[in-house]
C-alpha positions, -999 to 999 in steps of 0.1 A, spaced: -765 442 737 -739 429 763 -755 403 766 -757 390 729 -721 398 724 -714 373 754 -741 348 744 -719 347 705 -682 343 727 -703 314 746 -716 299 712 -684 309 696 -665 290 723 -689 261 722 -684 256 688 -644 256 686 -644 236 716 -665 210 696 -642 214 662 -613 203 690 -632 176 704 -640 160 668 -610 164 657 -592 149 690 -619 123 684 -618 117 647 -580 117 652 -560 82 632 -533 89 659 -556 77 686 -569 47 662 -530 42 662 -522 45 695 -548 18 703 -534 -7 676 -501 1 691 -513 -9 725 -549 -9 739 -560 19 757 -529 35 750 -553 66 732 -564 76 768 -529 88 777 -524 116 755 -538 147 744 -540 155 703 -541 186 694 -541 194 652 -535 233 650 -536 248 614 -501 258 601 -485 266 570 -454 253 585 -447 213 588 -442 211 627 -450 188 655 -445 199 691 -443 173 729 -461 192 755 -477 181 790 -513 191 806 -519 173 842 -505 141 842 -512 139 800 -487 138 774 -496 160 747 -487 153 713 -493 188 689 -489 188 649 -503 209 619 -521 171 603 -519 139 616 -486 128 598 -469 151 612 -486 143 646 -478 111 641 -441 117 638 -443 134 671 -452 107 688 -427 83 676 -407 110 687 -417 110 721 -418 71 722 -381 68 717 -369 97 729 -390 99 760 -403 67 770 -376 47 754 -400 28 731 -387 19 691 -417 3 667 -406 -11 639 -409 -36 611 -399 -61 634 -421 -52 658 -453 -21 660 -467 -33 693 -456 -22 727 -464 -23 763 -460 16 769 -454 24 808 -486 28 830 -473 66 842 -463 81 810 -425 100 812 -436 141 815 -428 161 788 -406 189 812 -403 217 792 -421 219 756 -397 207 726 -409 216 691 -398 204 654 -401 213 623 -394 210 586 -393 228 551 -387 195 536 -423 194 521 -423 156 508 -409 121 528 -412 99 500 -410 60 503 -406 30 484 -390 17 451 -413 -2 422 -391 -32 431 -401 -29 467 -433 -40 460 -421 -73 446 -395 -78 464 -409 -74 502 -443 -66 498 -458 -91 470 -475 -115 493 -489 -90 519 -521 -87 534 -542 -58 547 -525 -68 585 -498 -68 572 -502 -35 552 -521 -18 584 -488 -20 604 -466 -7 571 -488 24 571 -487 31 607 -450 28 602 -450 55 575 -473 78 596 -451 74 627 -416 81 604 -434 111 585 -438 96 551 -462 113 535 -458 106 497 -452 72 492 -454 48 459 -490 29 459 -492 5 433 -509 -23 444 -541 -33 424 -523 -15 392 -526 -49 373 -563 -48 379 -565 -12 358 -541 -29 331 -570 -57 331 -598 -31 322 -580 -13 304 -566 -39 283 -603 -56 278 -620 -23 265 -589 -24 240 -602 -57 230 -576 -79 242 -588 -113 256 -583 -125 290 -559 -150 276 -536 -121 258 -539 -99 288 -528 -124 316 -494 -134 288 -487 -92 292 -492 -89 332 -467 -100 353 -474 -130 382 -470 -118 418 -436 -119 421 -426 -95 392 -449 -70 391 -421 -44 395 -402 -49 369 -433 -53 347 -447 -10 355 -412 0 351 -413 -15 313 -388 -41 317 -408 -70 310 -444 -93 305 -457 -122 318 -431 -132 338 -445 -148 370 -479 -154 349 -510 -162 340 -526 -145 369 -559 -161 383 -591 -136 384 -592 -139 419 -560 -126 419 -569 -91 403 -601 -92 427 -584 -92 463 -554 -68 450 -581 -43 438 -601 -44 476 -566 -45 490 -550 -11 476 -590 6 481 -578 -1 518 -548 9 515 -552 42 499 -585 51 524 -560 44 551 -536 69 538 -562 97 528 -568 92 564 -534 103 578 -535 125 549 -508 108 532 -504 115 497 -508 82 476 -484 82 440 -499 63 415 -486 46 385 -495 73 354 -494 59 318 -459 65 301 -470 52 269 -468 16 279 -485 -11 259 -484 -48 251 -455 -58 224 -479 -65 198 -497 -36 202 -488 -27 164 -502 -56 150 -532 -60 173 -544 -20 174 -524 -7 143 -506 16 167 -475 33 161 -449 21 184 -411 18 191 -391 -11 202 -378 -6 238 -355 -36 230 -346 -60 253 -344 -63 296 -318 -91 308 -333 -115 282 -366 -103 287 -390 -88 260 -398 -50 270 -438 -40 264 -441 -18 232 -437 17 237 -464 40 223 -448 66 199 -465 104 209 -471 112 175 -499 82 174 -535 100 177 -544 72 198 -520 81 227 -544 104 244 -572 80 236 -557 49 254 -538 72 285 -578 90 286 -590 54 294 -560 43 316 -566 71 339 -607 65 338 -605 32 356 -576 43 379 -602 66 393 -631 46 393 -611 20 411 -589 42 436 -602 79 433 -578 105 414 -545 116 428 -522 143 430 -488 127 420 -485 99 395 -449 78 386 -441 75 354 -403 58 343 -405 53 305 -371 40 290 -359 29 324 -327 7 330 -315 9 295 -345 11 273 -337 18 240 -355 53 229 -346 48 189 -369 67 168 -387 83 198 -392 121 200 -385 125 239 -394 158 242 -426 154 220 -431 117 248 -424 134 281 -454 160 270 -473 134 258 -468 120 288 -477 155 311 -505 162 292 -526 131 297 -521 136 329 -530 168 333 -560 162 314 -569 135 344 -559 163 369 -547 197 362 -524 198 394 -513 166 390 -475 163 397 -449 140 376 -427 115 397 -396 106 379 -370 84 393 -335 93 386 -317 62 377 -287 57 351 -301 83 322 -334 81 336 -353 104 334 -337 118 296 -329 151 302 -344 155 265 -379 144 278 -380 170 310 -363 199 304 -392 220 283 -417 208 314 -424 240 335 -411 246 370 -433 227 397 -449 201 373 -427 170 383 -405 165 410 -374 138 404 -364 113 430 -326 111 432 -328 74 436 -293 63 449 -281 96 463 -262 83 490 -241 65 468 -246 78 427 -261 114 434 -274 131 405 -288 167 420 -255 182 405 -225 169 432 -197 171 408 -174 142 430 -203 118 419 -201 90 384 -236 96 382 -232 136 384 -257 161 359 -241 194 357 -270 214 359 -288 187 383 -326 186 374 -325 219 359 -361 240 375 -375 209 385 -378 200 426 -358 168 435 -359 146 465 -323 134 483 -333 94 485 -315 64 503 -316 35 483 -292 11 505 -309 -23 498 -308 -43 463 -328 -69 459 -343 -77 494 -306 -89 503 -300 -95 540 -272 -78 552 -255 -52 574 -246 -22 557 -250 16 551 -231 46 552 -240 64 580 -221 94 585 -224 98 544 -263 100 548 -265 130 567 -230 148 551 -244 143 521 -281 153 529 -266 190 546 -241 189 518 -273 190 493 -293 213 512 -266 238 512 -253 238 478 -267 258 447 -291 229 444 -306 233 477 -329 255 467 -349 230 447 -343 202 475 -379 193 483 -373 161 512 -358 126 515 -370 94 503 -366 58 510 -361 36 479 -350 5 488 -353 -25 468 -363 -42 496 -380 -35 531 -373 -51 562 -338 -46 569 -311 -18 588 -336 -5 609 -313 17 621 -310 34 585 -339 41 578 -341 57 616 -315 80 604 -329 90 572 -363 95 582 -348 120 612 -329 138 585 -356 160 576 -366 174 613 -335 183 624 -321 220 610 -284 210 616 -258 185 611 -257 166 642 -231 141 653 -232 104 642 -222 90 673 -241 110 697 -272 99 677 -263 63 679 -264 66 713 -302 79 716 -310 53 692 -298 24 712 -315 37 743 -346 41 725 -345 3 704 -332 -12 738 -354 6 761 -324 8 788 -287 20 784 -257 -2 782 -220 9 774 -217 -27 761 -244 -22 734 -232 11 727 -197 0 722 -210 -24 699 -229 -2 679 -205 23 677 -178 -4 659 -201 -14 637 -209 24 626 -175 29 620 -168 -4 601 -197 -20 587 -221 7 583 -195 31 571 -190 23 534 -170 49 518 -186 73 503 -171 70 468 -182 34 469 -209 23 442 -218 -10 461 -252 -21 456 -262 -28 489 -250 -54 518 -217 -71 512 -230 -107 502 -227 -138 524 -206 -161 504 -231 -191 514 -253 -178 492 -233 -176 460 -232 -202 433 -200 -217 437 -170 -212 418 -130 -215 416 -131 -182 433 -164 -168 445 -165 -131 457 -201 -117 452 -233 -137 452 -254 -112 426 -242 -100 394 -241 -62 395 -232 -60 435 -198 -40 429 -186 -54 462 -154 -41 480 -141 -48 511 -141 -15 525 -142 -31 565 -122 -56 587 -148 -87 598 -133 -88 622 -143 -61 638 -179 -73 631 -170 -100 649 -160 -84 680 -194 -65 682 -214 -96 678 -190 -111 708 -198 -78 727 -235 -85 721 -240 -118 727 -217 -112 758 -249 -92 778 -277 -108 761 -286 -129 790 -296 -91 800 -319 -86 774 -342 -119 775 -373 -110 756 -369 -77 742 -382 -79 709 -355 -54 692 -325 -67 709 -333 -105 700 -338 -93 662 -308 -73 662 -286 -101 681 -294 -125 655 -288 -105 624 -251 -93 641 -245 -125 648 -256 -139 617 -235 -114 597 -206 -129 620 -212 -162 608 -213 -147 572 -177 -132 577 -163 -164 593 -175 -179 562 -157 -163 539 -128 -166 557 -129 -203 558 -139 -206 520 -99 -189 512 -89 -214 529 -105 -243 507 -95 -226 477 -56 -227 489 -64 -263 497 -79 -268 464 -47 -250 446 -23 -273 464 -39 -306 460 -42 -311 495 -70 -336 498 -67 -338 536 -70 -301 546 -97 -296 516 -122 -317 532 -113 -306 565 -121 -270 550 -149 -276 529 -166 -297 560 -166 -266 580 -182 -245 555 -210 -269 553 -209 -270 593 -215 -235 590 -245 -235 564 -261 -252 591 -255 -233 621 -263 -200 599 -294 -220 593 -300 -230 633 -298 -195 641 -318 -176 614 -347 -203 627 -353 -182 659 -371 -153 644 -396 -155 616 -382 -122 601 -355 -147 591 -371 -174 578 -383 -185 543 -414 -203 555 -424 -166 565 -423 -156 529 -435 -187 512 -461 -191 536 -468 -153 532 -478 -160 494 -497 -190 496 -522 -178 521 -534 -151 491 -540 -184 470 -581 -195 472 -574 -226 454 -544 -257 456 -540 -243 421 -534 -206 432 -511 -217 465 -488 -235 441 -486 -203 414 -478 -179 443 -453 -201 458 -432 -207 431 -431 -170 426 -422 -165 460 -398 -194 452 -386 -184 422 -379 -152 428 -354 -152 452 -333 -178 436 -332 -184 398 -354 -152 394 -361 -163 354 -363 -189 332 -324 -201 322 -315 -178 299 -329 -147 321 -307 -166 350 -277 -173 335 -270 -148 305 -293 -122 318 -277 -120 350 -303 -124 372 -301 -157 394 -293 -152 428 -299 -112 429 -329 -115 448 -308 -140 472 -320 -146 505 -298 -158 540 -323 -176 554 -333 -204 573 -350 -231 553 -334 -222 522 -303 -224 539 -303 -257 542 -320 -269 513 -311 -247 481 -277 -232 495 -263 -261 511 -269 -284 481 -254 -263 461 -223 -260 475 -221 -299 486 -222 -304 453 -190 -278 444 -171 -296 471 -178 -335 461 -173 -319 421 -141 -304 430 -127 -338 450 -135 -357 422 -107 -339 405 -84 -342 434 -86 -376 433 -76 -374 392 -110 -378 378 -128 -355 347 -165 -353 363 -186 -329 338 -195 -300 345 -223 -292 371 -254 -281 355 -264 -253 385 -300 -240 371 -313 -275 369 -298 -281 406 -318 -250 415 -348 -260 399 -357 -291 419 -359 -266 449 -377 -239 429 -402 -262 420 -404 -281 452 -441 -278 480 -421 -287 506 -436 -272 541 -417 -246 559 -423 -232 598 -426 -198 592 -417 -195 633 -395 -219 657 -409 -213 690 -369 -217 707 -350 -197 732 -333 -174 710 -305 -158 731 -298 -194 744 -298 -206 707 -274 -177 698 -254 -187 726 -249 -222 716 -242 -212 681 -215 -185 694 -195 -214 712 -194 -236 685 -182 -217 654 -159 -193 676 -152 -209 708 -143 -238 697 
């Protein structure tokens, strides 16, 4: 019988050796590893080990790295971990390939994290319009590798959503005609699933609900790959305004959203709310497969719940869902009085889970010091501690660093810790402050409060590739100025380049709700953009360092702008023609130099973003519909009164180059020849800014998404003239 009993180990061996190898083999970290760089796979070992714990551990066999983790995600994260940490390699958005070493650094003595924060949660509905409206599946590729690498593994995934709507809508016996007037165009589709408006942006070509349908069935096989957890939009009761009238539904009147029309919301009482939500979540899973989570925000940013029964919606709401899938889980965003503690507080104890939304800034988990502060938090439900940092896309320095992870700890350790489920990124807009969302995305994979400098160190080792006391100096000024917002401070976001505000008698912010203070000296800006451009002749052609010397330098520019503008309004108060124009000239001056600069990387450029959406566009037709959505968007946002009364122009403002020149510039030209006209006596009328904006908003002109120029020697010119001289 030995002999059997060896011949089983043998077989036994044989066969756990070949679950390794197929898993190894059938690993997406190797796929990413060779999109990263190409035959980059052949340098490590990964190993996925069954755990009930989230962990990922660096190890070394031979001259391999080894890269251990209980799923891919996790994995993943490992690896990113190693790149920075070890081989001083940072992907980001601004750049996910990499020339890693030919001899990879040894892993010296095994170094193991991990985690009980069970969820990394990422993206806001408006990040989808606001970055990510125009993408395509390359695009999208690189986005999810980014998510995988930074351990996201519950992220928002709504793209494609409008083509459900479209089905849905159809079988309800709407006409294509009716259908497109409720779907929002390209560039508002956000806005529209949160319930805040229809049509805007609209009518949508078919081909338009076509390639977003094969996109997201890409996009959500890549994730299920990683084993990354997709959130999909649920129905919340949603339906066209003139639902009543059309289907004899039952339906309350959300009211209205900055000017626009809100869709109808469908009453719980109506026997046709299971019906419709029954067909809603039949074509989400014919299209994209059933999930586990689903986002649902009825009554969000001020939506009027008159006449509604919110504890009768919010398990209206549940139980279509769990009809579609009994362990389905609730996403909520917590923002303002969203979600109604009325609607969510008879929902048992694991059936949704609310994202704090602006948490670094407006917590809502129960911190009594905070404006925004519920007493009893969320009550039984679990809650995710979220960084929302960015409004509207804005380009900007800003965070509050050392409030991030204070505040995180703080969480964690408090009563309300014990529902504390993760982090989450919920920006309004991607592609900015790298080093943020660095920081958040660490939060969760370190056990202790660790010290802010110390980190910022690592950090600029591992984006530079190489250390430097002048870069770390810089860094470290701008942590404790810039990025060091107080943490009582309810700013929404960057503090906003005067260049791009509509003018006025005295402008401050650029966007209507941006609660700007100035909690930091530019000047002190100023000195780390000096100290940065002052070795960049050391850093020729590194990718991160040419990105991150550009936006400093551009928010330098930014603050010598503002400072020049007081002095054309004391010019302007004093009548003194001479030294107004003198003023105003340099302001202009400085438009364009902003504009020179920003022209060296595409990240900063508006021809990247137009471009972006007319290449979805199969016909001249679509090409012109996408652009001035892309177009529209980020100046106007709406039609005049949405602009204007509503509030809305300029939040989705952009420092760019190409509109730089053309929208902001003009603009302000304008201001300046308006306001001389009165300094020389005259009564010139008033200036009519929407229709200004409009020529550009409607404008084809071409843009260079990319100027192939010597960046650092660009930044260097630029330095000399607006500070040297």
């Amino acid at each position: 019988m030995w002999y059997k009993i060896g011949e089983m180990k043998i077989i036994s061996w044989i066969c756990l050796l070949f679950i390794s190898l197929t898993v190894e083999a059938a690993s997406p970290v190797k796929a990413l590893l060779e999109r990263i760089d190409k035959g980059a796979s052949n340098k490590f070992i990964i190993e996925q080990v069954g755990s009930d714990i989230e962990f990922f551990e660096l190890d070394q066999k031979g001259d391999k790295v080894v890269i251990r983790g209980n799923n891919p995600v996790s994995i993943a994260t490992g690896l990113n971990w190693y790149l920075k940490y070890y081989a001083g390699i940072h992907l980001s958005w601004n750049g996910m390939q990499a020339k890693l070493p030919e001899n990879l650094p040894a892993v010296s003595h095994k170094e193991r994290h991990e985690t009980n924060m069970k969820y990394r949660y990422d993206f806001n509905y408006c990040t989808y319009s606001y970055s990510m409206a125009f993408w395509d599946w390359k695009r999208w590729e690189e986005e999810i590798d980014w998510m995988a690498l930074h351990g996201i593994n519950l992220p928002l995934a709504m793209v494609g959503t409008d083509g459900v709507w479209f089905n849905v809508l159809k079988k309800l016996g709407y006409k294509k005609e009716e259908i497109n007037e409720f779907i929002a165009g390209p560039g508002f589709q956000g806005w529209w699933l949160m319930n805040n408006l229809e049509g805007w942006g609209g009518p949508n070509p078919d081909s338009w609900y076509k390639q977003q349908i094969a996109l997201q069935q890409r996009i959500v096989k890549r994730m299920r790959e990683y084993g990354i957890k997709p959130v999909f939009p649920g129905y919340s009761g949603m339906v066209p305004h003139n639902a009543k009238e059309k289907l004899k539904l039952n339906v309350s009147d959300p009211g209205l959203w900055c000017g626009y029309r809100r869709p109808a919301f469908l009453l719980p009482t109506d026997p046709r709310f299971q019906e419709i939500a029954s067909l809603y979540y039949k074509e989400l899973n014919r299209l994209y497969g059933k999930a586990d989570f689903y986002s649902m925000d009825p009554f969000h940013e001020g939506g009027s719940v008159a006449g509604v029964d919110l504890d009768a919606a919010g398990k209206a709401i549940m139980q279509a869902m769990k009809k579609n899938n009994p362990e389905a889980i609730w996403i909520a965003q917590a923002w303002q009085t969203n979600p109604h503690p009325q609607m969510i507080e008879n929902m048992k104890a694991g059936d949704m889970i609310v994202l704090d939304l602006f948490a670094e800034s407006r917590p809502q988990w129960g911190d009594p010091e905070s404006t925004w502060c519920r007493k009893n938090g969320f009550g039984q439900h679990d809650w995710i501690y979220c960084m929302l940092l960015n409004y509207g896309g804005n380009v900007g320095l800003h965070g509050k660093m050392s409030h991030v992870i204070d505040g995180f700890y703080r969480a964690k350790e408090s009563l309300f810790g014990k529902t504390l489920r993760g982090v989450g990124m919920t920006m309004e807009g991607s592609e900015n402050n790298p080093v943020m969302f660095e920081l958040l995305t660490e939060l969760p994979w370190r056990p202790e409060r660790f010290d802010k400098d110390e980190w910022l160190k690592s950090y600029t080792i591992a984006r530079y590739g190489k250390i430097n006391s002048t870069v770390q100096d810089a860094w470290t000024l701008l942590s404790n100025s810039i990025y060091n917002c107080p943490p009582e401070s309810t700013q929404q976001g960057t503090h906003e380049s005067l260049f791009c505000a509509r003018p006025s008698d005295h402008p401050y912010q650029v966007s209507s709700w941006s609660e700007m203070s100035d909690y930091y000296d530019p000047n002190d800006v100023i000195r780390a953009a000096s100290m940065m451009v002052s070795v960049a002749d050391q850093f020729i052609g590194n990718n991160n360092f040419e990105y991150d010397l550009v936006d400093i330098v551009r928010q330098a520019i930014a603050e010598k702008g503002r400072l020049v503008e007081k002095v054309v309004e004391a010019a302007f108060a004093s009548g003194d023609k001479t030294l107004y124009n003198a003023a105003a000239n340099k302001f202009l001056q400085l438009i364009l130099f902003q504009d020179e600069l920003l022209g060296t990387r595409s990240e900063f450029t508006v021809g990247n973003w137009i471009n972006q959406a007319r290449s979805l566009g199969n016909t001249p037709e679509e090409k012109e519909l996408y652009e001035w959505n892309a177009r529209v968007q980020i100046t106007t946002w709406g039609n005049r009164n949405a602009a204007n009364k509503g509030g809305l122009r300029d939040y989705a403002h952009k420092e760019w180059n190409g509109i730089l020149k053309d929208f902001y510039y003009v603009r302000w030209k304008s201001w300046f020849d308006y306001q001389n006209q009165i300094l020389r006596g005259e009564s010139p009328d008033m200036i009519d800014f929407y229709a200004l904006e409009e020529i550009w908003v409607k404008d084809t002109q071409t843009y260079n998404s990319f100027f192939k120029e010597d960046c650092v020697a660009t930044v260097k010119k630029i330095w000399t003239e607006v500070f040297l001289q």
